[in-house]
C-alpha positions as CSV (number, residue, x, y, z in Angstrom):
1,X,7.6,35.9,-4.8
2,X,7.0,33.6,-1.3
3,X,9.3,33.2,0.7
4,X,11.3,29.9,1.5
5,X,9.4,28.3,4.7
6,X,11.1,28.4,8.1
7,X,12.8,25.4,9.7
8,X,10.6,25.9,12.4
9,X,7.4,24.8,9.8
10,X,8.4,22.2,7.7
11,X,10.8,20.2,9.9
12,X,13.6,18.1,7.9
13,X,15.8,15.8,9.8
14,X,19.6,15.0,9.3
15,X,18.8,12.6,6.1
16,X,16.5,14.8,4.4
17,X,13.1,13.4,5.5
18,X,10.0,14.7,6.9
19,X,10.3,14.9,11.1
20,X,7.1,12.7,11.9
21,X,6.5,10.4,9.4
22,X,10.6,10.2,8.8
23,X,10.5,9.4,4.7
24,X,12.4,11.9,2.2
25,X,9.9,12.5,-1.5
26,X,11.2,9.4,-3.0
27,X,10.3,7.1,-0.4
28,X,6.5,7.3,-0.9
29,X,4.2,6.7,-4.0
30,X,1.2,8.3,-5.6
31,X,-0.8,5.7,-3.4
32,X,-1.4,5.7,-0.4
33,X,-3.2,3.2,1.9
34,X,-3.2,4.6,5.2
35,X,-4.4,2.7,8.2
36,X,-4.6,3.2,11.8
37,X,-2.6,0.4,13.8
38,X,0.7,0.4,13.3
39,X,1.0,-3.4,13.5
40,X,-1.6,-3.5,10.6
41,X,1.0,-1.8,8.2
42,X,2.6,-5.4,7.7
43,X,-0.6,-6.6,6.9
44,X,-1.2,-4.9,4.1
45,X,2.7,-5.4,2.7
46,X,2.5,-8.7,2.9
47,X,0.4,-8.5,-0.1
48,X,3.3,-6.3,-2.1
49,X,5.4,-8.5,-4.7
50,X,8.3,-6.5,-3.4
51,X,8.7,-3.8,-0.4
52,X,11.8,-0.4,-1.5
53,X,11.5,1.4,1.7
54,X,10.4,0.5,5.4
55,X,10.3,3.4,7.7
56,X,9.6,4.3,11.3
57,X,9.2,6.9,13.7
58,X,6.8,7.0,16.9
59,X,3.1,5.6,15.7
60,X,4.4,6.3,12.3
61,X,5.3,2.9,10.2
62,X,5.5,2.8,6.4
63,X,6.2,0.7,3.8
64,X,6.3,1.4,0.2
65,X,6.6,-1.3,-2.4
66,X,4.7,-2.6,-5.6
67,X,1.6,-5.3,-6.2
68,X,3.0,-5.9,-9.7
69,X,3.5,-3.0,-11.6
70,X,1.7,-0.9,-9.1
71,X,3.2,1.2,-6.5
72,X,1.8,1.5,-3.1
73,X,2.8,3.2,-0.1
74,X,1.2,2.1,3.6
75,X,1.5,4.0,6.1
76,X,0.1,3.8,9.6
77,X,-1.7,7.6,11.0
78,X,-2.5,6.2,15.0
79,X,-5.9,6.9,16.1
80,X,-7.5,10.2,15.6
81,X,-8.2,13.5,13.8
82,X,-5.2,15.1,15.0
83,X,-2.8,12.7,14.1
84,X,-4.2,13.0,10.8
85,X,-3.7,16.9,10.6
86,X,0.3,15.5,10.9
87,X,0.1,12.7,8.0
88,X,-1.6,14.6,5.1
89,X,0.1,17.7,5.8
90,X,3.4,15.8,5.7
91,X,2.3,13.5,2.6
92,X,1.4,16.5,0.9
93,X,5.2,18.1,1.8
94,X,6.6,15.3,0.5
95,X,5.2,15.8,-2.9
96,X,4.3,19.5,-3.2
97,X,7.0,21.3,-1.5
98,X,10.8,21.3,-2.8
99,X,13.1,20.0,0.2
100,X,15.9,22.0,-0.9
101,X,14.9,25.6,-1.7
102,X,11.8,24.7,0.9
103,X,9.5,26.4,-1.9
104,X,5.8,25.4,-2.9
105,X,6.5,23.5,-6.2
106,X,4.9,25.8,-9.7
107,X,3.1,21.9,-10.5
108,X,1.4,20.5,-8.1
109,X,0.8,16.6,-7.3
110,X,-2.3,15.2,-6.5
111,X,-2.0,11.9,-4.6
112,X,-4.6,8.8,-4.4
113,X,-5.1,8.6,-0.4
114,X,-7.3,5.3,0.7
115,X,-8.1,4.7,4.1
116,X,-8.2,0.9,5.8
117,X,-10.2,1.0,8.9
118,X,-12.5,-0.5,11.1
119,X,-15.9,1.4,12.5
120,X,-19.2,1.0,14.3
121,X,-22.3,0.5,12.3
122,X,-25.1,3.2,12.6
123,X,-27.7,1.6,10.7
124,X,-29.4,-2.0,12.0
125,X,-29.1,-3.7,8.4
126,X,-25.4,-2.4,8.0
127,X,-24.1,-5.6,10.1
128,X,-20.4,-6.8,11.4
129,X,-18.3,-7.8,9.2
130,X,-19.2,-5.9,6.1
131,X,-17.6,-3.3,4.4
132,X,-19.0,0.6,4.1
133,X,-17.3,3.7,1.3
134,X,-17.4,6.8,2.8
135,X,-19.1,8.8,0.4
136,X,-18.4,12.0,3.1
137,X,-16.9,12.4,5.8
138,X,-18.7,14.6,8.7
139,X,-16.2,15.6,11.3
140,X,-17.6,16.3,14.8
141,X,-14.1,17.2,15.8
142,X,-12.5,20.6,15.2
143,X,-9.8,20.0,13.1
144,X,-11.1,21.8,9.4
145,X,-12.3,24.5,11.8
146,X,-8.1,26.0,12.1
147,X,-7.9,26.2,8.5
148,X,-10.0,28.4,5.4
149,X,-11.2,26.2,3.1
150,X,-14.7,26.3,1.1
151,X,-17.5,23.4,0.8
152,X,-19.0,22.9,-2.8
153,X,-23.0,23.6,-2.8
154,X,-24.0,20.0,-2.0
155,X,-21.7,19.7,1.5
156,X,-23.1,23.4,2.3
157,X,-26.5,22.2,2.4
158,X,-25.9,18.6,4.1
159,X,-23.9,20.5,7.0
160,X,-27.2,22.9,7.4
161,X,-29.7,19.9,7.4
162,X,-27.3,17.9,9.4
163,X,-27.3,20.9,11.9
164,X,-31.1,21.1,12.5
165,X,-31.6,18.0,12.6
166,X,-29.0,17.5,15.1
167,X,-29.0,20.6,16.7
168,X,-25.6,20.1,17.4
169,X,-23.7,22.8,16.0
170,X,-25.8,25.3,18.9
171,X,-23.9,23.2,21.5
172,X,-20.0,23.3,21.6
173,X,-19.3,22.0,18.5
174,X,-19.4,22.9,15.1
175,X,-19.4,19.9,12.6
176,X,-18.2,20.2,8.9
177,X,-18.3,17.6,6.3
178,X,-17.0,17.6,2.5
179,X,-16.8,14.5,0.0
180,X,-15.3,11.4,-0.9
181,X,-13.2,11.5,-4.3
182,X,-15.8,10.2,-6.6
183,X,-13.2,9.3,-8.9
184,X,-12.3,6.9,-6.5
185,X,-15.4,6.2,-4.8
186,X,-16.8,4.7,-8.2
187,X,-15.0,1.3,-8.2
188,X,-16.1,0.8,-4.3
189,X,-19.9,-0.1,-5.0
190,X,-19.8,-3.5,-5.4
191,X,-19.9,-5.4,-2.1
192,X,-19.7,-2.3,-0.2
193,X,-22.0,-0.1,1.3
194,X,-22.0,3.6,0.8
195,X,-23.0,6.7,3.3
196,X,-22.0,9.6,5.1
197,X,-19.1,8.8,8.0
198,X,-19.7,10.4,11.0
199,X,-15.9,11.0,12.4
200,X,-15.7,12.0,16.5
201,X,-12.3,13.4,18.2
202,X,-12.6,10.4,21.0
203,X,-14.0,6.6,21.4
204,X,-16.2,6.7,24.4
205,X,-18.2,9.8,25.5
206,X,-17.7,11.6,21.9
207,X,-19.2,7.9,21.1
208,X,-22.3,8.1,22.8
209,X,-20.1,4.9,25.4
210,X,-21.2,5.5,29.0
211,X,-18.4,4.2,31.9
212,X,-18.2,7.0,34.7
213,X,-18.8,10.4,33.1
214,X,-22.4,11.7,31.9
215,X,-22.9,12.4,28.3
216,X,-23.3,16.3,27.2
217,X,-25.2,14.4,23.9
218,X,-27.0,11.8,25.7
219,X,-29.1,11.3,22.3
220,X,-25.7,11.5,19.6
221,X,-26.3,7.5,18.5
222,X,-30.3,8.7,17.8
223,X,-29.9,11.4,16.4
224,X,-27.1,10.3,13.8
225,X,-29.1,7.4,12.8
226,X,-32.4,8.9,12.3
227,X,-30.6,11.7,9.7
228,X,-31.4,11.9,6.3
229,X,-30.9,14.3,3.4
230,X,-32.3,12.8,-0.2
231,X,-30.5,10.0,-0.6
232,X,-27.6,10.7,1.8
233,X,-27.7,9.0,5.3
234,X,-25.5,8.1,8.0
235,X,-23.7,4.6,7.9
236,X,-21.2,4.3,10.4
237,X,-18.3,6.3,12.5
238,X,-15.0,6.0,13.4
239,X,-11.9,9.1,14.1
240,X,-9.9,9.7,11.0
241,X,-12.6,10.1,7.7
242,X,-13.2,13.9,7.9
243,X,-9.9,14.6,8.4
244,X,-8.8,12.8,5.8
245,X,-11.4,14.4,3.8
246,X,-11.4,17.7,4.7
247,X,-7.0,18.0,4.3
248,X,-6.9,15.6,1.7
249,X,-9.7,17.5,-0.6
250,X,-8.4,21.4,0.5
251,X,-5.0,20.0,-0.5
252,X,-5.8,18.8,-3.7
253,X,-5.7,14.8,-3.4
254,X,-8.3,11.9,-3.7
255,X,-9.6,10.4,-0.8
256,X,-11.6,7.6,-0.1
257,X,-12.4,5.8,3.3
258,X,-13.1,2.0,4.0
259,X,-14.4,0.3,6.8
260,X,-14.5,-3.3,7.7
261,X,-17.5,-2.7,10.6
262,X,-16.6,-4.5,13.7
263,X,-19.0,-2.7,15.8
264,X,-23.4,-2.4,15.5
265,X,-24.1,0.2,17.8
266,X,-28.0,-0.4,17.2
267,X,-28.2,-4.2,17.4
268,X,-25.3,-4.1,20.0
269,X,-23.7,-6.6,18.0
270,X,-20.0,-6.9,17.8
271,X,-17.9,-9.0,15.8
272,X,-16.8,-12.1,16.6
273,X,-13.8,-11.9,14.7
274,X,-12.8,-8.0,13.5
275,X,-9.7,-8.9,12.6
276,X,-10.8,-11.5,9.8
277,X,-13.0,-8.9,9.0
278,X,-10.1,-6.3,8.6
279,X,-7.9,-9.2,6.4
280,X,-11.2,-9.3,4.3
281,X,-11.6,-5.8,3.8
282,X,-7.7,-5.4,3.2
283,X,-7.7,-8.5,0.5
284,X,-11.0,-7.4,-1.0
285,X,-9.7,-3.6,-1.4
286,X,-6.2,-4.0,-2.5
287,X,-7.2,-5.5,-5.7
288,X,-9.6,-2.8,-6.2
289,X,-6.6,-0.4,-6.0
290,X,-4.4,-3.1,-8.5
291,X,-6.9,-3.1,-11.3
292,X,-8.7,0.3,-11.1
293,X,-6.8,3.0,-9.1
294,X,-4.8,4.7,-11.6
């Protein structure tokens, strides 16, 4: 039999709720919208009929409420791969592990986990202001690297083409990738485009963005573009997909990631209004989830 997990591990505060994102099992959904900004928490609630819990801790805002008779939960990560590693490892706590023994649960939960965020276009046609599905995420950041996890047949062989096309992975890095929840992915075809999400651990230099410092990939935005593996190719990137990907999958949930694109890295283009674009992509989306997201 396992033992009960340490204090030190799974960190409960004095009213029973997780230490980062500060919300105790009931105060979440089987739903989950996550988004980056803090501020844009609100504007995704504003769209509930009715809002149960409101919660806060550092970059961590959530609401949970319902759209009708569906329950949602929105909850804000901050930017980044890491911050991720602390979201879907708590999310999955919250459902999957029993607060007062501190045991794994015997039935697990699987949780529908669907990303709101904005990204930069990798591909001329894909302009500002529409809307990509992730159907992978490929993390140049090191996250999935700390944990043992496998890749299904398809991801192992995108990952290898991806790697000599790229070259990257005989440099300091060592990309991974794994899959959108098709179950999910499914109902976001319509007005959306799909593609592989490159995800990097920074916004400038891990970005191919030039102020002061050189690049140590001077031909990233090239290379990324130009990939291709049948029918899979490169749309866009941002900081959070893989992660979300790579936890959320390993743990047993659904994950899907959608981007309002703000950015065109090819034409240079950038929107004149990303935050009409995000209200678009939020409005368009959440009745998506309403009607088809069991």
């Amino acid at each position: 039999m396992s033992s009960p997990i340490a204090a030190s591990e799974l960190i409960i505060n004095n009213r029973g709720a997780i230490y980062h994102v500060n919300c105790r099992p009931e105060e979440i959904a089987g739903t989950i919208i996550t988004v980056g900004d803090p501020g844009r928490v609100k504007e995704v609630s504003k769209y509930f009929d009715t809002i149960e819990f409101k919660n806060e801790h550092r970059e961590f805002v959530t609401h949970t409420g319902f759209i009708g008779k569906k329950r949602l939960t929105c909850i804000s990560t901050g930017i980044g791969p890491d911050n991720i590693d602390i979201v879907l490892s708590e999310l999955d706590a919250l459902v999957n592990i029993n607060f007062e023994t501190r045991m794994i649960k015997e039935k697990l939960t699987a949780l529908n986990i669907i990303r709101f965020g904005t990204s930069g276009s990798l591909q001329k046609e894909i302009a500002v202001d529409s809307f990509v599905a992730s159907t992978h995420g490929l993390g140049l950041d090191n996250l999935m690297n700390f944990y043992r996890t496998q890749n299904n047949e398809e991801e192992k062989q995108l990952i290898q083409a991806f790697n000599t096309h790229t070259q990257l992975s005989h440099g300091n890095l060592s990309p991974y990738i794994y899959m959108a929840g098709v179950n999910l992915l499914k109902h976001f075809t319509k007005n959306y485009h799909q593609g592989i999400t490159v995800t990097c651990p920074g916004f400038f230099g891990p970005q191919g963005r030039i102020l002061r410092l050189g690049l140590a990939y001077p031909n990233l935005i090239d290379n990324l573009t130009s990939f291709n593996f049948g029918n899979h190719r490169i749309t866009n990137f941002e900081m959070e997909t893989s992660a979300i990907y790579g936890m959320g999958t390993s743990l047993g949930h659904y994950c899907i990631s959608l981007s309002a694109i703000v950015a065109n890295r090819i034409t240079k283009e950038f929107s004149k209004d990303g935050g009409l674009a995000v209200e678009n992509l939020i409005k368009h989306s959440l009745e998506i989830v309403e009607t088809k997201i069991g």
